[in-house]
N, C-alpha and C positions, 0 to 999 in steps of 0.2 A: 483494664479491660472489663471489669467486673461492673465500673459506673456504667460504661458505655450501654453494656444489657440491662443495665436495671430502666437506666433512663431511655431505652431502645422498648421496653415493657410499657414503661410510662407514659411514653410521649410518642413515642411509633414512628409515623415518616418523619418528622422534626428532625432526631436525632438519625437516623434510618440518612438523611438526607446531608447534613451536615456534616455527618463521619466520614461518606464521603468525599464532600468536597474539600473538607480540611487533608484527611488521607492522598487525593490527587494534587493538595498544595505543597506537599512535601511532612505532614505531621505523620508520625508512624503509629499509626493507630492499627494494623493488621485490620482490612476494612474485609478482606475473605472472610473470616468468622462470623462477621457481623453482618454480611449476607446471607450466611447458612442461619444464623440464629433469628433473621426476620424471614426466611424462609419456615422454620419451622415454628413461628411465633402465628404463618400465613395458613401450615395446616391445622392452626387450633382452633382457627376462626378470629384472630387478635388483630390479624392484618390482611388485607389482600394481596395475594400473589401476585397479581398484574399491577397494581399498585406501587408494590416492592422494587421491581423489575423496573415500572417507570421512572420513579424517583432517584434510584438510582443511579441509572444508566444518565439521566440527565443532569445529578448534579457533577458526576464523572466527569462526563463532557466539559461543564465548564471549569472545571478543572483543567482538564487538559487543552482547552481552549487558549489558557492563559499562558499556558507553556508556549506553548505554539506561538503568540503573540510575541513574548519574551525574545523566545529564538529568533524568529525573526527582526525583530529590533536591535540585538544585543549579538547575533550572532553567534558562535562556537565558543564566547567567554561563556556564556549560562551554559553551556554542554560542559567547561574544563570547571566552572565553579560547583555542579556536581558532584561529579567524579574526586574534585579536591576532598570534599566535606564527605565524599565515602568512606567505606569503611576499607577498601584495596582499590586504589582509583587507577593503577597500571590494568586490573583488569576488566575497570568497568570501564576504559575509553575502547580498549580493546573487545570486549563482547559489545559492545554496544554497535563501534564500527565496522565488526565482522556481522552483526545480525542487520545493521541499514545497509549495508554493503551489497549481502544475499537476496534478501526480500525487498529493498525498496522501500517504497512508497507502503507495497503492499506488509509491509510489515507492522501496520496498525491493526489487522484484521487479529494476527497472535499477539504481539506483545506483550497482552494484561498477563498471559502467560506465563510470561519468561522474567524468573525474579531477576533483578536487575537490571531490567532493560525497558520496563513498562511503564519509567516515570520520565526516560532518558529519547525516547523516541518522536513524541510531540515535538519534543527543542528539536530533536534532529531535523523535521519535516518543518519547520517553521526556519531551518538555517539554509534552506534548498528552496527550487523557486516552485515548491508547490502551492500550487493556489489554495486558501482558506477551505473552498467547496470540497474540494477536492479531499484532502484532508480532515472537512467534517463526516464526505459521505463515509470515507474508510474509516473512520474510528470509530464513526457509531454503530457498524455494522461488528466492530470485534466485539466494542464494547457493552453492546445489547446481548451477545452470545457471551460472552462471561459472566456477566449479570446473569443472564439468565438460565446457565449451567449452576452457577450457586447458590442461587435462589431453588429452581426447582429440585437440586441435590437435598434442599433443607426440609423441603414442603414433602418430596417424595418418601423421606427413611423417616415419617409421622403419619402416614397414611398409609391402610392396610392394603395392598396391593390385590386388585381384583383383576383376574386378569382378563374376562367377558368385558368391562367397563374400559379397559385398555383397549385390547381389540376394535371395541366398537368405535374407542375415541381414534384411532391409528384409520380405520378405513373412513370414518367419517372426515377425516382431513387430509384424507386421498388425493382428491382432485386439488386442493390446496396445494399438498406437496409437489405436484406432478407441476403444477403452474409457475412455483416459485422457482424448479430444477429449468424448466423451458425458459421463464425468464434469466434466472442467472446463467444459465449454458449462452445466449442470445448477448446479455453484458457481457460475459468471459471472449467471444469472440470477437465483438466489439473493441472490447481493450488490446485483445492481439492486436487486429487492424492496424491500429493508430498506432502501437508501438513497431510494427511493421511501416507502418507509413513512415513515420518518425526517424525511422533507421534506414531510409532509400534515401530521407532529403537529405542530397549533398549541395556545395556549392555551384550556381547554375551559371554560363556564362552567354552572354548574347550573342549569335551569328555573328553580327558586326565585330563585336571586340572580338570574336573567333579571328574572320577574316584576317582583322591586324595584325593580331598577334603572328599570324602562320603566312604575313608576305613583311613580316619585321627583319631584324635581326635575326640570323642563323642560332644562338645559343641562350634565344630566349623564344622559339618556336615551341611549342607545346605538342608531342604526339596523339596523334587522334585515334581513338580505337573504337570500329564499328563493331558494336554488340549485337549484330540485328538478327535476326533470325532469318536463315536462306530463303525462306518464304518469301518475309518483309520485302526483301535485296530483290526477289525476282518481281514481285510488286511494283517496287520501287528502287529502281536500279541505283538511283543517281545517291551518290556518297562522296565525301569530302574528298579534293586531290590528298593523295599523300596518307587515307586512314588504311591501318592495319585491323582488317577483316576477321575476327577470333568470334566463335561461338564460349560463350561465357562460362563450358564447363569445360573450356580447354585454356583459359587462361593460366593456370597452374603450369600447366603442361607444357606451355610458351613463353613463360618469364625468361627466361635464360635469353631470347628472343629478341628481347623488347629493349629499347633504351634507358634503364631505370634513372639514370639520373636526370632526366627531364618529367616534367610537370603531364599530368595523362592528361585528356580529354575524355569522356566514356559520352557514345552515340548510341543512343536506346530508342524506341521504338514509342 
């Protein structure tokens, strides 16, 4: 560790930058320290703090990049050859599948966080059918807030702390913060949406094949269950022969009801 700062002194982003992409290739180079050590190499004037931050969040990336490729090509062998070559691999498949389990997708946003789980999450996301985009927007957004929590951790306890120069930098980036909360509150609902959307699309069946099916054979009739709201129904009266008419917070209440061993229909609005 002792080369890595000298030649992190010497050479600055070069090595700054290499540590770590080899660090996200799997070399164990503890690349934490060596973000706080070019962070406080950034309050001496030896580096740029934004600089720091870029470099590495980017060579990160293609680190993880690669993972992600990997998994997807190769599948859950690269997630079990892992966890073989750990150090307790019963409970690195285990927190790994209990923290993709929990958070998802969105489980790129922490991961750099969580020891053990932040080399093992790329493979996860590249073995699911998340698309590449997808997967780049979310990791570079964890990834740039790690970086740049230890970055600034290194730059900050080097620099004497004024707190008039704080202030004025906290309101003067007021209207910045207020913008980024409106845009990201505006994606956060967004992604409800779609995952809302996502979770209504069932299998959809055509009037026609309706038809058939309900002047077919008696034990292969399908039950139809008008969902509609009394409104709709006095709207529009006309509904299928034969649907049972349930407002959809009394479905519960009417299982006991209904014929479960036949196949539903559900009629919506």
């Amino acid at each position: 560790m002792q080369t890595v700062y000298r030649h992190l002194v010497e050479h600055g982003y070069y090595t700054l930058a290499l540590a770590a992409l080899l660090e996200r290739l799997g070399i164990p180079l503890f690349i934490t320290p060596v973000i706080i050590a070019a962070g406080l190499l950034a309050a001496n004037a030896q580096l740029d703090l934004l600089g720091v931050i870029a470099v590495t969040t980017v060579a990160t990336l293609l680190g993880d990049s690669f993972w992600f490729q990997l998994g997807r090509w190769r599948g859950t062998r690269v997630t079990d050859f892992l966890c073989r070559i750990s150090l307790s691999k019963d409970s690195c498949v285990r927190k790994t599948q209990a923290f993709s389990s929990r958070f998802g997708n969105g489980s790129l946003l922490y991961s750099k966080w969580v020891p053990g789980v932040a080399h093992l999450t790329p493979v996860v996301a590249g073995t699911t059918n998340t698309s590449f985009i997808r997967f780049a927007a979310l990791n570079s957004i964890g990834t740039f807030l790690w970086v740049a929590a230890l970055a600034m951790f290194g730059w900050l306890s080097m620099r004497p702390l004024e707190w008039t120069t704080v202030g004025a930098a906290i309101f003067g980036l007021l209207p910045l913060w207020l913008l980024l909360i409106l845009v990201g509150n505006v994606l956060w609902k967004y992604v409800q949406r779609q995952r809302f959307t996502r979770a209504l699309r069932i299998e959809r069946i055509a009037p026609l094949e309706l038809s058939a099916r309900l002047n077919g054979p008696e034990n292969d009739r399908p039950t139809v269950i008008d969902l509609r709201h009394p409104l709709d129904v006095l709207a529009n009266p006309q509904t299928i022969p034969g649907a049972i008419s349930i407002a959809p917070e009394d479905i519960e209440r009417r299982a006991s009801q209904m014929p479960l061993d036949r196949e539903f229909v559900l009629v919506c609005t």
